[in-house]
C-alpha positions as CSV (number, residue, x, y, z in Angstrom):
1,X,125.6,48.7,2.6
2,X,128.3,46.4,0.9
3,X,127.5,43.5,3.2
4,X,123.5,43.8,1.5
5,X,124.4,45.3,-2.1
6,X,123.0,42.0,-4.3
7,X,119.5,43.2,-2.4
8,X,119.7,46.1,-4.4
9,X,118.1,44.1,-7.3
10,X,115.0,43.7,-7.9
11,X,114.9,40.1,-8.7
12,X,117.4,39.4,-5.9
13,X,115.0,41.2,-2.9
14,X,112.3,39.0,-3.8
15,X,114.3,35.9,-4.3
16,X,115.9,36.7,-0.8
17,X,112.1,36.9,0.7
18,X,110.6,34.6,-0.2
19,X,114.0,32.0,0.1
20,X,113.6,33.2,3.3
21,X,109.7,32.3,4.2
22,X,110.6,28.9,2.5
23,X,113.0,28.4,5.0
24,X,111.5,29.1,7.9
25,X,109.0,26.5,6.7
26,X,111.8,23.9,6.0
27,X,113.3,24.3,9.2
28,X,110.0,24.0,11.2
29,X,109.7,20.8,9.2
30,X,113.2,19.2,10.3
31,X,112.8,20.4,13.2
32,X,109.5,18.7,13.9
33,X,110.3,15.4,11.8
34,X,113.6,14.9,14.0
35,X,111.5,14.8,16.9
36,X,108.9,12.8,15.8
37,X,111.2,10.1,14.8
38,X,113.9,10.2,17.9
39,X,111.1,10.9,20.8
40,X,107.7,9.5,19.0
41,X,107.6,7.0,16.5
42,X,111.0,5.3,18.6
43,X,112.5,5.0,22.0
44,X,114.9,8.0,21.1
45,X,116.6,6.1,18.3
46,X,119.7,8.0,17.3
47,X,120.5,5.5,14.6
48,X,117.0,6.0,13.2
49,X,117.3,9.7,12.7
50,X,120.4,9.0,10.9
51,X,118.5,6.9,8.3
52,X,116.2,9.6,7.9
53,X,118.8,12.1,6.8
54,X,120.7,9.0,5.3
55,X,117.3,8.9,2.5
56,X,116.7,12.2,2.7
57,X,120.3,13.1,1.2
58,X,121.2,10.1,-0.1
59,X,119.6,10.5,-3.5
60,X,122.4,13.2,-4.3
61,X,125.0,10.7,-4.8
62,X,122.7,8.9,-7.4
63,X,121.1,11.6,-9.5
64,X,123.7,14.3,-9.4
65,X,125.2,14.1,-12.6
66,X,121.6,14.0,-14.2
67,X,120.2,16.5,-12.0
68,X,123.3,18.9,-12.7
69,X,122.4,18.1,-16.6
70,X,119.0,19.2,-16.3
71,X,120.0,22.6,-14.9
72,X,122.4,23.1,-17.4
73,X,120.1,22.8,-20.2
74,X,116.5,23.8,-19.5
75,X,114.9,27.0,-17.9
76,X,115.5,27.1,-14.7
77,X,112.8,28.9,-13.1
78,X,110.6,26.7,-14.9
79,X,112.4,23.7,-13.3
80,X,112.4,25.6,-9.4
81,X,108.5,26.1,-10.1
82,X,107.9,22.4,-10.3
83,X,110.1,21.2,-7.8
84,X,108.9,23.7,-5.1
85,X,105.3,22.1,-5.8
86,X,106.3,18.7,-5.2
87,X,107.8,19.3,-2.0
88,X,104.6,21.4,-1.3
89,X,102.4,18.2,-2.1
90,X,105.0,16.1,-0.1
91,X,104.7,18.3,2.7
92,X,100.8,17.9,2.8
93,X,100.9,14.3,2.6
94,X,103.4,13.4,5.5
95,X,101.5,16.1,7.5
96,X,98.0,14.7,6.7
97,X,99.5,11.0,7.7
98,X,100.8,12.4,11.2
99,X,97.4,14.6,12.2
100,X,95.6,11.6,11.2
101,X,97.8,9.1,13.5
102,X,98.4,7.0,10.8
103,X,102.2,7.7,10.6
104,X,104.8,4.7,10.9
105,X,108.2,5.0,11.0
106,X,108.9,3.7,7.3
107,X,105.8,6.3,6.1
108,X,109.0,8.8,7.4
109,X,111.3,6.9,5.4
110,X,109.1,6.9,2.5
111,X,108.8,10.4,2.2
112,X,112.4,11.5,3.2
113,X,113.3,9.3,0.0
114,X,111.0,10.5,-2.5
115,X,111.8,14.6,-0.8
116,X,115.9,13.4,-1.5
117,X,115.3,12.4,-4.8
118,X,113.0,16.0,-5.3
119,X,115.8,18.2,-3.4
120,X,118.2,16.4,-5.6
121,X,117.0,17.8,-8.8
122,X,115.9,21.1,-7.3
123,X,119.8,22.0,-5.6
124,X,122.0,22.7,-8.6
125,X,119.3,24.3,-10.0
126,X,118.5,27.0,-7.4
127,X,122.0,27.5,-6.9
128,X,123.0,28.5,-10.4
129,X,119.3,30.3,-10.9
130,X,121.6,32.6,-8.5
131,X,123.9,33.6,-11.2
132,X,120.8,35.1,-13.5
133,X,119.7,36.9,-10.8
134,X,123.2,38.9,-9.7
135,X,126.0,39.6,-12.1
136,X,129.3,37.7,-11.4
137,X,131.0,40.2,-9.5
138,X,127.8,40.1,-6.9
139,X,127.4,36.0,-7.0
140,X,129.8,35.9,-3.6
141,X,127.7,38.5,-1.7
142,X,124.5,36.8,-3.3
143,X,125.7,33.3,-2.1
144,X,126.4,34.6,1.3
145,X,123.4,36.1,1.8
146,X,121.4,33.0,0.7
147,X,123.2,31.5,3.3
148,X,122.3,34.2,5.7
149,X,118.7,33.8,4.6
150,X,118.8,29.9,5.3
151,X,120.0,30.1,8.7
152,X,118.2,33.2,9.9
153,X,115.2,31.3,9.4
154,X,117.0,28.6,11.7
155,X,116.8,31.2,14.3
156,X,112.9,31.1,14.4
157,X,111.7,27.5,12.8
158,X,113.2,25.2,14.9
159,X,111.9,27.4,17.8
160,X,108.5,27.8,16.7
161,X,108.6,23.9,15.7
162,X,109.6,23.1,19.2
163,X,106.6,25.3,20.5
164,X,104.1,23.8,17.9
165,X,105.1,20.0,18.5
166,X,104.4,20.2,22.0
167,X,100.9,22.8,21.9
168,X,99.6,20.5,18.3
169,X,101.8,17.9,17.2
170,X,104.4,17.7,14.5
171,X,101.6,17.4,11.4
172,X,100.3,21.0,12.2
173,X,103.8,21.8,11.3
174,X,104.4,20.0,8.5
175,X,101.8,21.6,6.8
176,X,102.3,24.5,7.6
177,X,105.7,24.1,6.5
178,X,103.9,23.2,2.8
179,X,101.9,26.6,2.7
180,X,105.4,28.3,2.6
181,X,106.8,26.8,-0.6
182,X,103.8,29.0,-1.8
183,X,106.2,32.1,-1.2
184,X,109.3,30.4,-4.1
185,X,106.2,29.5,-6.5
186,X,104.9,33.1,-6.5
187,X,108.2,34.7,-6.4
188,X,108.9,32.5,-9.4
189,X,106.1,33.8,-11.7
190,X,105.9,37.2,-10.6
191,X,110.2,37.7,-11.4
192,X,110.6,40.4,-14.0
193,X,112.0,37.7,-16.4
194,X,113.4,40.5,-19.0
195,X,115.8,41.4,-16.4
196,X,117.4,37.9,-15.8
197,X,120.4,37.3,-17.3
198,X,121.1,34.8,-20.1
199,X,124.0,33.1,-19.3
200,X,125.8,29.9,-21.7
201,X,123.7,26.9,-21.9
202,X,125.4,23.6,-22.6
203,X,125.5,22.4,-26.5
204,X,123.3,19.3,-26.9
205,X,125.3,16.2,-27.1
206,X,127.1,13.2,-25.8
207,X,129.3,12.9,-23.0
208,X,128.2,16.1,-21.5
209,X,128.2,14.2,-18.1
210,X,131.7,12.9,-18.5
211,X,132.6,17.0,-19.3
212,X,131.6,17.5,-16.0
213,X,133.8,15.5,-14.2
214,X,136.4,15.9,-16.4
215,X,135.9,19.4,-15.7
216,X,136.6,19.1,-11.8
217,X,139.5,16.9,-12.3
218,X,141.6,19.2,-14.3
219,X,140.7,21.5,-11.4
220,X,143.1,20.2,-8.3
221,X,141.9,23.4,-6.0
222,X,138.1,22.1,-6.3
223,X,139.1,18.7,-5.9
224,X,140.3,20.1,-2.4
225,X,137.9,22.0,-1.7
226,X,135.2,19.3,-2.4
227,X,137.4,16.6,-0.1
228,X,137.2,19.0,3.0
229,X,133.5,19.5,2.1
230,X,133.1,15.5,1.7
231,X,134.6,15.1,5.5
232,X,132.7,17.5,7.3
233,X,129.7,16.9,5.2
234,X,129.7,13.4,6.4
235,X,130.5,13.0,9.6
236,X,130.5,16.6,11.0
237,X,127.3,18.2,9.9
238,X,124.8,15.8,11.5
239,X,123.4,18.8,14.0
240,X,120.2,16.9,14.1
241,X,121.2,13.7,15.6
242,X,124.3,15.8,18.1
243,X,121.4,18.0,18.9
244,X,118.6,16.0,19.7
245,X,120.6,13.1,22.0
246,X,122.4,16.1,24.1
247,X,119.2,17.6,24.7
248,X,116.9,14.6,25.5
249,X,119.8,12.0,26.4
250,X,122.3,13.7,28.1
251,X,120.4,17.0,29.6
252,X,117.1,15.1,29.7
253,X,115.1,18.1,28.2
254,X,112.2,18.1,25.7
255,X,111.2,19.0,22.2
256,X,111.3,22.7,22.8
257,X,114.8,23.5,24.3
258,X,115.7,21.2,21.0
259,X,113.7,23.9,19.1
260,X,115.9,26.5,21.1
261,X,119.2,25.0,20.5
262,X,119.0,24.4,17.4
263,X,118.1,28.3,17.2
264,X,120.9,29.5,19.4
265,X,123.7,27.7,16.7
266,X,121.5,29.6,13.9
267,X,122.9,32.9,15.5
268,X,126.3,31.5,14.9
269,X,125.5,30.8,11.4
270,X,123.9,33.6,10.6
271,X,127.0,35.4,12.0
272,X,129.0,33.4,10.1
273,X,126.8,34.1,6.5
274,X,127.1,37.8,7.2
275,X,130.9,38.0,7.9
276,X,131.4,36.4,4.0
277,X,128.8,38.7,2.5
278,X,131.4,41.3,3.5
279,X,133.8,39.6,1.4
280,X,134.6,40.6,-2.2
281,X,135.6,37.3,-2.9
282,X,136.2,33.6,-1.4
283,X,139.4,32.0,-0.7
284,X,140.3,29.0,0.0
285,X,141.8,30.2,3.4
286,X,138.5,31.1,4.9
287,X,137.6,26.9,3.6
288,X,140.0,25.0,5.3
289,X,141.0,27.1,8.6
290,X,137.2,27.4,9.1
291,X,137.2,23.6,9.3
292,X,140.0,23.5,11.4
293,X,137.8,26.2,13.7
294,X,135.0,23.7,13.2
295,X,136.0,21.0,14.9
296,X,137.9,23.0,17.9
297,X,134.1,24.4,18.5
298,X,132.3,21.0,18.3
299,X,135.6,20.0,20.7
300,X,134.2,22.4,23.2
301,X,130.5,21.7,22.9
302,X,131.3,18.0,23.5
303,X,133.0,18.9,27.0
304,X,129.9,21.5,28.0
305,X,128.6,20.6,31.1
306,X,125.0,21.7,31.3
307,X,122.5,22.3,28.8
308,X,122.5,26.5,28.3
309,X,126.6,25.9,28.0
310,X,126.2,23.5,25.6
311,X,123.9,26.2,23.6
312,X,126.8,28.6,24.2
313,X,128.8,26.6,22.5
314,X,127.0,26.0,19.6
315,X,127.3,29.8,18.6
316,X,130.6,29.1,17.3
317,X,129.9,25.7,15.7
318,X,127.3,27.2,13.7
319,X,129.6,30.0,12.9
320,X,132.6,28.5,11.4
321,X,130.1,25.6,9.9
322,X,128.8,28.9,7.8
323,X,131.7,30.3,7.0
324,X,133.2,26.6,5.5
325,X,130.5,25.8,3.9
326,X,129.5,29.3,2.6
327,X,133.1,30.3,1.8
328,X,133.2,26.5,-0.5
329,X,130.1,27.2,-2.0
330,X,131.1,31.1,-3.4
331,X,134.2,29.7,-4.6
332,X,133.2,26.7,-6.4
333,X,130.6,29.1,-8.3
334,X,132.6,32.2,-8.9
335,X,135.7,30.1,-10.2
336,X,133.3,27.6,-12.6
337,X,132.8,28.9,-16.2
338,X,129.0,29.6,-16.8
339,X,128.1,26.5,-18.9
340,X,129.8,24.4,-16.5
341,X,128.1,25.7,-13.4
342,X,125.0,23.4,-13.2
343,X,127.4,20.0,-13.3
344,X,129.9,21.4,-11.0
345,X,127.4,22.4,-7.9
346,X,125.6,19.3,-8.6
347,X,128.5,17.5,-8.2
348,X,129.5,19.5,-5.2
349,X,125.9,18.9,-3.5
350,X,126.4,14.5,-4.2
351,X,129.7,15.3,-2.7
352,X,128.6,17.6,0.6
353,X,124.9,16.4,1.4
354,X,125.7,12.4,-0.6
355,X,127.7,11.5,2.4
356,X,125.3,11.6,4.5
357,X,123.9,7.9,4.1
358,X,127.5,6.9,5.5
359,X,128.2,9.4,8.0
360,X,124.8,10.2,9.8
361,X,124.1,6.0,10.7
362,X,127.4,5.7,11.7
363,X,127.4,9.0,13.8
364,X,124.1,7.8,15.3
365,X,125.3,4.8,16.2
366,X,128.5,5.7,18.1
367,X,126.5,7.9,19.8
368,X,123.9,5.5,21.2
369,X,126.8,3.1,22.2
370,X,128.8,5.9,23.7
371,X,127.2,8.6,24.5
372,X,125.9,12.1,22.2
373,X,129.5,13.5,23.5
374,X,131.5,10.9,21.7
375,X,129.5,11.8,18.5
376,X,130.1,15.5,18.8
377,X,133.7,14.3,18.8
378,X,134.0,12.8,15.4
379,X,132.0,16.3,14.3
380,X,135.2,17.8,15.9
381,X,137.4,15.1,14.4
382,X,135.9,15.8,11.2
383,X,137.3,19.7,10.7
384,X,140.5,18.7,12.1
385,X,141.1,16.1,8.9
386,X,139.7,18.5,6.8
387,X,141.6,21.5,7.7
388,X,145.3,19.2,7.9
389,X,144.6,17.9,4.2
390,X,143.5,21.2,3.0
391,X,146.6,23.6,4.4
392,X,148.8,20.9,3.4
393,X,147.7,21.0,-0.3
394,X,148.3,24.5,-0.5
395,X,151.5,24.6,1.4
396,X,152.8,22.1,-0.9
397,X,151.1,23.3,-4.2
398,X,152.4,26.6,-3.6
399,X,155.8,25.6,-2.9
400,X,156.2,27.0,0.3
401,X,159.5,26.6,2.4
402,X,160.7,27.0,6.0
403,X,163.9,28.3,6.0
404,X,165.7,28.3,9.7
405,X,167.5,31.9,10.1
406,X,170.1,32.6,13.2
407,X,169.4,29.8,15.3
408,X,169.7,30.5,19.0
409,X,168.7,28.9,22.1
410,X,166.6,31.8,23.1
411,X,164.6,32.6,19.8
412,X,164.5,31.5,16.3
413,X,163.1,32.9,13.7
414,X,161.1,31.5,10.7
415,X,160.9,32.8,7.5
416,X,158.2,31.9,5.0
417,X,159.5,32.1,1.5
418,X,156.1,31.4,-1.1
419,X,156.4,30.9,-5.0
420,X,152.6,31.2,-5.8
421,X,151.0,29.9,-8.8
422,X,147.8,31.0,-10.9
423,X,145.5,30.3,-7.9
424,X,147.1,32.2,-5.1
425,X,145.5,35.4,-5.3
426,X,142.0,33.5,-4.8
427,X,143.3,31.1,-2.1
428,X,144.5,34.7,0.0
């Protein structure tokens, strides 16, 4: 039972459930709104999906320091209970728009702007609401299992979306997508409160956003991490646009084998979430050789020849995809100090999701000038960068040597001789 230990807590179990309706909900919503851009409201624009995620995510690069701020300094269940509503009421009003046939493409726009801008205040907060839920020596396992959460609803949303879009249209879905924030809210208010824990709060002050960053520039191994995060974040993660043009471009399927795919790589993620909820701790070796695993996946996909191969292939893309970003996330929390936390994962969202608006238009457009394949291929040159610069940091922070011993034509042998410093145990 160590993989599922944090579910042992009260407020954890029903966090976990109803994370977990949300998500469904969330997924069915992506799933349907990438669709009804790329196949309805355009000729199967590529480029105009990735202006949707571009606005959607974008807002993190703006507001992060503020938003991290907030959820260092006020209640943060209080804060979750009012962002959850206004991407409720968002929900309803792109959904009423789209079953009424009054949808445009920049009504799409709209709303992904004004949902980035909510997300943006609602991430850091919900990630470090994790830490008064679980004590610290949980907060790995908890992290993982959020993750596990996330993507085990990808197994069923983008499905069911797919299903739904075809039998009623994508607005059925977004609002039904709205009725399941109703699962946070009430697991919000009905949380035995007495049982959270009360963690450090930032002082009130002045240059408590400067702190922050200073914070994570002392810190060299978060600096790392975050980079490799940045890179794939930007221009490997973009499973909506890769997705979407194999399927309808390249296999010439419809909206529910885009459903199904998008499933199948949820059963490598979910894979992926439970391997690090087994785990007692990250390290920064999971990080950056999952990276490197990353991009030899989305490698393979790119090559796939038909369409249920290409699916196969996405198993392991959405495995090692997990395991990076879930192995990055657990560290960056676990090694924060508490009154930190907020600014640091805020920070660490502008840095993985802020990307976006300049990865996802660019992937979009190489792939409508050559081809969904060539765009899985920057995904796959993506990890490789990541996973160079990261294993080359800690080689060289840790001062390791190659030492050449009894040199023969026939065999030589290496020797690795490693002088670690305070952060070797964590890196592994």
């Amino acid at each position: 039972m160590g993989m599922f230990r944090s579910l042992h807590i009260h407020n954890y179990r029903l966090w976990f459930i109803g994370a977990l309706i949300s998500n469904v909900g969330t997924w069915m919503q992506r799933t349907a709104q990438d669709w009804l851009v790329y196949d309805i409201l355009t000729d199967q624009d590529a480029a105009a999906m990735g202006i949707v995620m571009a606005l959607q995510l974008g807002p993190q690069l703006f507001i992060a320091p503020w938003a991290g701020l907030i959820a260092d300094s006020v209640d943060r269940r209080k804060l979750l209970m009012g962002t959850q509503a206004a991407m409720a009421a968002l929900g309803v009003g792109l959904g009423l728009l789209v079953v009424l046939g009054l949808a445009e493409l920049w009504h799409v726009y709209a709303f992904a702007l004004a949902l980035g801008v909510v997300s943006a205040i609602d991430a850091p907060a919900r990630q470090a609401f994790v830490s008064e839920l679980v004590r610290d020596d949980y907060l790995p396992n908890a992290v993982a299992l959020n993750s596990a959460s996330f993507n085990g609803a990808r197994m069923f949303g983008p499905a069911v979306a797919g299903l739904l879009t075809v039998a009623v249209g994508p607005g059925w879905v977004f609002l039904i997508n709205a009725v399941t924030f109703g699962a946070m809210i009430f697991v919000l208010v009905t949380i035995r409160q007495k049982e959270l824990r009360v963690l450090n709060r930032s002082a009130p002050g002045r240059g408590r956003i400067r702190a922050g960053f200073r914070y994570v520039q002392q810190r060299p191994d978060l600096m790392m991490v975050m980079f490799a995060i940045f890179v794939v974040g930007t221009f490997g993660l973009n499973f909506a646009v890769y997705i979407a043009a194999m399927a309808r471009t390249e296999f010439g399927t419809g909206a529910g084998v885009f459903g199904t795919l998008s499933s199948i790589m949820a059963v490598g993620s979910v894979a992926g979430a439970l391997l690090s909820a087994r785990r007692d701790r990250p390290r920064l070796r999971f990080v950056f050789g999952a990276a490197g695993a990353f991009g030899l996946a989305c490698l393979l996909a790119a090559l796939a020849p038909s369409v249920w191969l290409f699916g196969l292939a996405l198993v392991p893309v959405g495995l090692f995809a997990l395991t990076l970003m879930t192995s990055a996330n657990a560290y960056v929390q676990t090694t924060t100090v508490q009154e930190m936390r907020g600014r640091v994962m805020a920070l660490y969202f502008a840095i993985f999701l802020g990307g976006t608006p300049i990865g996802a238009p660019i992937v979009g457009w190489v792939t409508n000038a050559y081809g969904p394949r060539w765009g899985l291929v920057v995904a796959a040159a993506s990890g490789f960068v990541a996973a160079v610069a990261g294993l080359a940091w800690v080689a060289r922070s840790h001062h390791v040597r190659v030492r050449l011993i009894h040199p023969s034509p026939r065999r030589l042998k290496l020797t690795l001789a490693a002088t670690a410093r305070n952060t070797a145990e964590r890196s592994g």
